[in-house]
C-alpha positions as CSV (number, residue, x, y, z in Angstrom):
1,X,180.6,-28.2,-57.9
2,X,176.7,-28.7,-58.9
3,X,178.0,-31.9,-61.0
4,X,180.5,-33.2,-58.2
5,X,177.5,-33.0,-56.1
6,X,175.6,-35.1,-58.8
7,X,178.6,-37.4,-59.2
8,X,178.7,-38.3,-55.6
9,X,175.0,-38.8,-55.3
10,X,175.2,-41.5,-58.6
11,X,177.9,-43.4,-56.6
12,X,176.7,-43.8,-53.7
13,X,174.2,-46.9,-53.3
14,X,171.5,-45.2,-50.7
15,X,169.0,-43.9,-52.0
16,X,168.3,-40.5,-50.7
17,X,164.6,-40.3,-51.7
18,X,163.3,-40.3,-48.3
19,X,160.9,-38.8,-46.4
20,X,160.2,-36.8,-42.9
21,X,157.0,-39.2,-42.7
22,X,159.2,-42.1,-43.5
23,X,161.5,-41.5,-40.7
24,X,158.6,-41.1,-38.2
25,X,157.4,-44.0,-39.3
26,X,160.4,-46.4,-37.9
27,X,160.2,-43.7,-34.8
28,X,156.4,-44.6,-34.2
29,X,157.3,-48.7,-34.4
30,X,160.3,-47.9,-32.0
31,X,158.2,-45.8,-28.9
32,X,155.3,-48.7,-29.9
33,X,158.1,-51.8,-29.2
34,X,159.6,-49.8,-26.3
35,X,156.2,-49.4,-24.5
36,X,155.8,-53.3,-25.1
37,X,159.3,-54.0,-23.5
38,X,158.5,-51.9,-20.6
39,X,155.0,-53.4,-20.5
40,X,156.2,-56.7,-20.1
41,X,158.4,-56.1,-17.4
42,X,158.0,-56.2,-13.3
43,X,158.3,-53.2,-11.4
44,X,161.2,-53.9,-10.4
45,X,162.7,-54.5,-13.7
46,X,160.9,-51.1,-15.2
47,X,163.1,-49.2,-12.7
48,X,166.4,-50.7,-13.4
49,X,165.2,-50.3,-17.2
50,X,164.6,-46.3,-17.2
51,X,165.9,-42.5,-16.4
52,X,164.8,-39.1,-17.3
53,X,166.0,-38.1,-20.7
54,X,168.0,-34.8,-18.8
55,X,170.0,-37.2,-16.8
56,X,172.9,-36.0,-18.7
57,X,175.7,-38.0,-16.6
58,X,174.2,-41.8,-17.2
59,X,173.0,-40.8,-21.1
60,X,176.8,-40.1,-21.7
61,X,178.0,-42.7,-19.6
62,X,178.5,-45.2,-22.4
63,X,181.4,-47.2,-23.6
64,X,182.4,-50.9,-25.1
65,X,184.6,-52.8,-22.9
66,X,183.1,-55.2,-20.5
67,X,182.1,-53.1,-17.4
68,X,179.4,-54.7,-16.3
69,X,179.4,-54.0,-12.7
70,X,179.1,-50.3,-14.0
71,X,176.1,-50.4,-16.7
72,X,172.8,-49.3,-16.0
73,X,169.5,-50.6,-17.2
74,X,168.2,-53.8,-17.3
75,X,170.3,-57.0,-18.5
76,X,169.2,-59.6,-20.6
77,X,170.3,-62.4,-17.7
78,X,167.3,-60.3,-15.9
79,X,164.8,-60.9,-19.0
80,X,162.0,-64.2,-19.2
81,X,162.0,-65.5,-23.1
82,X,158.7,-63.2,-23.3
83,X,160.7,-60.2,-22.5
84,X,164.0,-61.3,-24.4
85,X,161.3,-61.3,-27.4
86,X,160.0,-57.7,-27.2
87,X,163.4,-56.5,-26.4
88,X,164.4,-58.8,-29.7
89,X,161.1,-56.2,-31.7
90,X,162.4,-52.8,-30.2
91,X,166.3,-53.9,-31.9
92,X,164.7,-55.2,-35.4
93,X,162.8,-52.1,-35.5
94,X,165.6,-49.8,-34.6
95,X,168.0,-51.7,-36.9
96,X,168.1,-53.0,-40.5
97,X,168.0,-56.7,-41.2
98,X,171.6,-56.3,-41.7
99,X,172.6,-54.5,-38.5
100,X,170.3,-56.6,-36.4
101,X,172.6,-59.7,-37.4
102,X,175.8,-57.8,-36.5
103,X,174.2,-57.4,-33.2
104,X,173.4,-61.3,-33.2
105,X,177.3,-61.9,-34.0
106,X,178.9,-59.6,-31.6
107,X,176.8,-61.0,-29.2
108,X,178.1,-64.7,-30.2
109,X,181.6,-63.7,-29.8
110,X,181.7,-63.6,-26.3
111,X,180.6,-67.3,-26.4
112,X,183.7,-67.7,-28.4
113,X,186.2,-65.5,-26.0
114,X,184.5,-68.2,-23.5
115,X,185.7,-71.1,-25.1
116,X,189.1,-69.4,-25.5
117,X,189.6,-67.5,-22.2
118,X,187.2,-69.2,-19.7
119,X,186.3,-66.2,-18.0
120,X,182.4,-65.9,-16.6
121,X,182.2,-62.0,-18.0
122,X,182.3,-63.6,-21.3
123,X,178.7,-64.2,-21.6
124,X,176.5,-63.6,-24.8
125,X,173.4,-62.3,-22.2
126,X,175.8,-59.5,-20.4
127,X,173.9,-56.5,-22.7
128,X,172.1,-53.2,-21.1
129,X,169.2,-51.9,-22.3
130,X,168.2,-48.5,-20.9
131,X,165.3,-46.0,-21.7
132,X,165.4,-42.5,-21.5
133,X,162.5,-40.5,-20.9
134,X,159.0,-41.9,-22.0
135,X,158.6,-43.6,-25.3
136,X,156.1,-41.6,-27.4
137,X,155.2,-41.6,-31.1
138,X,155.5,-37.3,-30.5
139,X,157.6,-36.8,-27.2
140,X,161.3,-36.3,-26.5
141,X,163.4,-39.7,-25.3
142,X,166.1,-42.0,-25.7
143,X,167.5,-45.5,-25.9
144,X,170.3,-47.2,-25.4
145,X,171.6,-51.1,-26.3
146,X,174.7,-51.8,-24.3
147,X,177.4,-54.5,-23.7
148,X,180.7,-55.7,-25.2
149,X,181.3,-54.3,-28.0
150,X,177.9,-52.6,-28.6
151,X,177.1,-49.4,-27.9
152,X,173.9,-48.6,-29.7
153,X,172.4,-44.8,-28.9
154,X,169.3,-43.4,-30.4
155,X,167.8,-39.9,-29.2
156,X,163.9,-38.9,-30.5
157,X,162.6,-35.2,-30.0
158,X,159.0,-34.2,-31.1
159,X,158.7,-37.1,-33.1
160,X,161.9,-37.1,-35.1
161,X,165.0,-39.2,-34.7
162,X,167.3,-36.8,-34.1
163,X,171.1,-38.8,-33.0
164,X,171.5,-42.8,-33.7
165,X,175.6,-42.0,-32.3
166,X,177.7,-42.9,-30.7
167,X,177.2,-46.2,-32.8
168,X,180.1,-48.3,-31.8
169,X,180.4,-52.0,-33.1
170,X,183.5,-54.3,-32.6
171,X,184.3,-57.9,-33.1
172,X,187.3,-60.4,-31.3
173,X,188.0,-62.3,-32.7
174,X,187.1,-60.2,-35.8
175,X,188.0,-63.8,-37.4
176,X,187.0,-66.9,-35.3
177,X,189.3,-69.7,-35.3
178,X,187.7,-72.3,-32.4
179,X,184.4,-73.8,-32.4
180,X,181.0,-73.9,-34.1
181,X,181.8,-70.9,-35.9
182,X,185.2,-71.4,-37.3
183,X,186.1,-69.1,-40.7
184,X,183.3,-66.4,-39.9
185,X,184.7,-63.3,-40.4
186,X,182.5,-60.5,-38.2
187,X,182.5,-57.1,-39.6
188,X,183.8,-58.0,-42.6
189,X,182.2,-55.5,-45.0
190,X,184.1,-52.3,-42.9
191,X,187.7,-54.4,-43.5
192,X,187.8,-55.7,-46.9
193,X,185.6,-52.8,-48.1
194,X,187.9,-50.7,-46.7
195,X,191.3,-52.4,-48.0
196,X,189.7,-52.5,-51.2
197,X,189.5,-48.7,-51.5
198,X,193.0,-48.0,-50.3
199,X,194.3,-50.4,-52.8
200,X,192.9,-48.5,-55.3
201,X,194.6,-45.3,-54.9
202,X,197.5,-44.7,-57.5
203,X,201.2,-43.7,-55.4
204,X,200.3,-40.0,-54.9
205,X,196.7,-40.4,-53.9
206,X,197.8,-42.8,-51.0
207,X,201.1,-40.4,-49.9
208,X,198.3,-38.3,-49.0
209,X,195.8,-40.8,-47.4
210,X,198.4,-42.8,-45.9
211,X,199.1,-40.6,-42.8
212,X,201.2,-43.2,-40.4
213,X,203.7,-46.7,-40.9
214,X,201.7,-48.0,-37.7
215,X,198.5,-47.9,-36.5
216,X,197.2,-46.8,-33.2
217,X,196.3,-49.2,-30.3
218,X,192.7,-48.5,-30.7
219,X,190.2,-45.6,-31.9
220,X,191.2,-41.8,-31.2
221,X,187.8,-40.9,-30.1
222,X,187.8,-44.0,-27.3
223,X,184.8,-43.3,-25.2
224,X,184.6,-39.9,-25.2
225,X,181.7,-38.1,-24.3
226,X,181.8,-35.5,-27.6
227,X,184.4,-35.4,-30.0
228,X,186.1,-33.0,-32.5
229,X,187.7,-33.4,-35.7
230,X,190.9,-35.2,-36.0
231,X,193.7,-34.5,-37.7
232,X,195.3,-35.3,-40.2
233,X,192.7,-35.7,-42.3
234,X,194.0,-37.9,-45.3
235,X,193.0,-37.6,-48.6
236,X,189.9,-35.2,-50.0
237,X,186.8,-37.0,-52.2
238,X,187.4,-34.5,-54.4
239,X,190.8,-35.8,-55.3
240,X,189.2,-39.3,-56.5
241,X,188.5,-40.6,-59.6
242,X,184.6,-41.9,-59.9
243,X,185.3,-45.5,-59.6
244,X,187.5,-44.6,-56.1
245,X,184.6,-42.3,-55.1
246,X,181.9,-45.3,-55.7
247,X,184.3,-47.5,-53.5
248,X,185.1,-44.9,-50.7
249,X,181.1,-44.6,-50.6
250,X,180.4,-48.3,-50.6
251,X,182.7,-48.0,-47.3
252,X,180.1,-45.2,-45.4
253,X,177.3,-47.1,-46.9
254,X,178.1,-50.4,-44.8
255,X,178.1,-48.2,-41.9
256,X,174.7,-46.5,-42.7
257,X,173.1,-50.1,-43.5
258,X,173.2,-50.9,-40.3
259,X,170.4,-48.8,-39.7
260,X,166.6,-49.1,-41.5
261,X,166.4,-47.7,-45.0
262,X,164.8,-44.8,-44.5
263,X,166.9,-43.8,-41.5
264,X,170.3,-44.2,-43.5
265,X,168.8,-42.5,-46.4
266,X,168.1,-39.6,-43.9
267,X,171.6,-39.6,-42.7
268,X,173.1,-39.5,-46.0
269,X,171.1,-36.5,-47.0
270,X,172.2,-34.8,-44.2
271,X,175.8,-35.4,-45.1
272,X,175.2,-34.2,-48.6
273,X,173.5,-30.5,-46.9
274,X,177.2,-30.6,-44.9
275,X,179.1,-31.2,-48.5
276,X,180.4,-34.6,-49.8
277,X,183.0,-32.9,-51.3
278,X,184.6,-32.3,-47.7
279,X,184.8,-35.8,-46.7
280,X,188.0,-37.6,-46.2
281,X,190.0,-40.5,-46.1
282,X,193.1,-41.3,-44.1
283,X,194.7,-45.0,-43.5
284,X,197.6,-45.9,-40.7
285,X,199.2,-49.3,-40.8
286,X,199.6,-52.4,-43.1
287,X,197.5,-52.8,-46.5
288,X,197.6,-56.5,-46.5
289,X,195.4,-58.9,-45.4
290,X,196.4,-59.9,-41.7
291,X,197.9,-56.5,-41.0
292,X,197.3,-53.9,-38.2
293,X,195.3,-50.8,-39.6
294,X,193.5,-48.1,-39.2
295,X,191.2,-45.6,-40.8
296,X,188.9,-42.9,-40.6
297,X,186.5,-41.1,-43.3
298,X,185.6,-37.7,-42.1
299,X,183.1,-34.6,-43.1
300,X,182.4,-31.3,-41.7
301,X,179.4,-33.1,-39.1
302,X,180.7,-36.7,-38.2
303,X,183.7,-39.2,-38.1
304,X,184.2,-43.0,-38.2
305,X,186.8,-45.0,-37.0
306,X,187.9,-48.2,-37.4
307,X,191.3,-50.1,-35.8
308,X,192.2,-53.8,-35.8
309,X,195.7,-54.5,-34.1
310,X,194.4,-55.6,-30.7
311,X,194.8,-59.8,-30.7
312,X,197.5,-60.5,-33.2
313,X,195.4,-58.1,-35.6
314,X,192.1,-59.8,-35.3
315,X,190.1,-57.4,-32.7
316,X,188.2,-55.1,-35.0
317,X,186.4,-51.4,-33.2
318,X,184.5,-49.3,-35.3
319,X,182.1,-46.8,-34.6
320,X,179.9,-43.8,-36.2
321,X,180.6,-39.9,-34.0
322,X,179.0,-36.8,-34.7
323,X,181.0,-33.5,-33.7
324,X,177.4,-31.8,-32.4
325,X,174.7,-34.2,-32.8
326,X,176.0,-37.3,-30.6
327,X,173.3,-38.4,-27.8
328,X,171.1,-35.3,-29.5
329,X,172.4,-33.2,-27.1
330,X,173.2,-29.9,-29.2
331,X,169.7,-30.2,-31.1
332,X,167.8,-30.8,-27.4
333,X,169.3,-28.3,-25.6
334,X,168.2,-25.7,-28.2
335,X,164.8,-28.1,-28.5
336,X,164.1,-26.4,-24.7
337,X,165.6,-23.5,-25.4
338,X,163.4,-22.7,-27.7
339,X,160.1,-24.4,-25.7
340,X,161.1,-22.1,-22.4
């Protein structure tokens, strides 16, 4: 098991030299950019933007269709070019290069769905953003980036990032075919990626990883407020060759780039302390290019999903859950436990 352990570490392309101080370090620029976002704003604007870090109902109150009327915090239409800018800091800093221009692209879509639909909720500056508690380089709060498609959550105790989930990200059209922006493919890694891996599996790998004919209308997990394992679970790691193992790990790895180096070096760690030999893989739907599919990998702490059948199979939802660590809830409520 020592050398599976080994094997699984070689494959996979984070590195996992990282480092408590490391991770601080990205949470120290993230209370440092929120403060500046807050700074900049009105009164006004300051109160829309925050709530106490125990307001349990509005932390959990999060999902990814457009229900505007219902968001909290304060929305970019609200926001002068100075503020969209500091705003603009606190999401580079919270994100990778790589998961910052996601953001950028999902955000652009609902230009497209404009030019297609006509309807005024499609609008690229219709995105939440909410803080939690009071942004400190050592203090317990919270974030939250919020609109079609996006749900970004981050949770900080004493210093240390403790949740970045529920970490939903979706694209439609997943594949733009009008305007400006015709061919780009959104989300693309967590498709072809994906499609690429299941290919690879030999007849009695994918009986067992192949789990339905069709694929659901959308993600299990939807909205949920805390989720559980799902069943059936697919196919174990363990039952990989190393070349499928190095492609079911490039898969999580475009998940955990979305987030800076350190941080997804950090979550892949903690993945290996839960046991990369656990994880799993399970497929519903087409395997060619243009079908509807789903998939999920799995481990003993976390799940993510992805489905594309909505839109003529061009509507993609994806997203990162942990069983007992989404919104840091679990780890802050034995945080205070502990403190009282």
């Amino acid at each position: 098991m020592k050398f599976f352990q080994f094997l699984l570490t070689l494959c996979c392309i984070t590195s996992i030299t990282t480092t408590a101080g490391a991770v601080e370090s990205v949470v120290y620029k993230m209370q440092k950019a929120a403060n500046e976002f807050l700074d900049s704003l009105p009164p006004e604007l300051q109160d829309k933007a925050t709530y106490p870090l125990d307001d349990d109902e509005e932390r959990t109150n999060w999902h990814f269709v457009p229900k505007y009327g219902n968001r909290k915090g304060v929305v970019l239409t609200d926001l002068d070019m100075t503020q969209e800018i500091k705003l603009a800091e606190l999401l580079a800093v919270s994100l990778s290069a790589k998961g910052h221009d996601k953001v950028n692209k999902i955000m652009d879509l609902e230009s497209v769905l404009y030019i297609l639909e006509g309807a005024n909720h499609r609008d690229p500056e219709l995105y939440f953003t909410t803080i939690f508690g009071t942004p400190s380089a050592d203090g317990n709060w919270g974030w939250r980036y919020e609109g079609h498609h996006l749900s970004l959550n981050f949770t900080i105790a004493n210093g240390k990032l403790l949740s970045t989930t529920p970490n939903f990200w979706g694209a439609n059209p997943a594949r733009v075919t009008v305007g400006p922006t015709t061919g780009q493919r959104t989300l693309k890694g967590e498709e072809f990626l994906a499609r690429s891996f299941v290919k690879s599996l030999n007849a009695t790998q994918l009986k067992k990883a192949h789990v339905a004919e069709e694929a659901p209308q959308d993600i299990y997990t939807s909205a949920d407020k805390s989720v559980s394992p799902l069943d059936p679970p697919g196919i174990r790691i363990s039952d990989l060759n190393k070349k499928q193992i190095f492609g079911l790990t490039r898969v999580i790895q475009e998940y955990l780039a979305n987030m800076p180096d350190d941080v997804a070096s950090n979550r892949w760690e903690k993945l290996s302390y839960a046991g990369l030999e656990k994880i799993t893989f399970a497929w519903a739907g087409g395997l060619e290019l243009g079908d509807a599919h789903y998939y999920r990998i799995q481990g003993p702490t976390f799940v993510i999903e992805y489905d594309n059948i909505q839109n003529n199979n061009n509507h993609i939802h994806a997203v990162w859950r942990e069983f007992d660590g989404d919104f840091g809830r679990d780890i802050l409520r034995e945080h205070y436990a502990h403190q009282h």
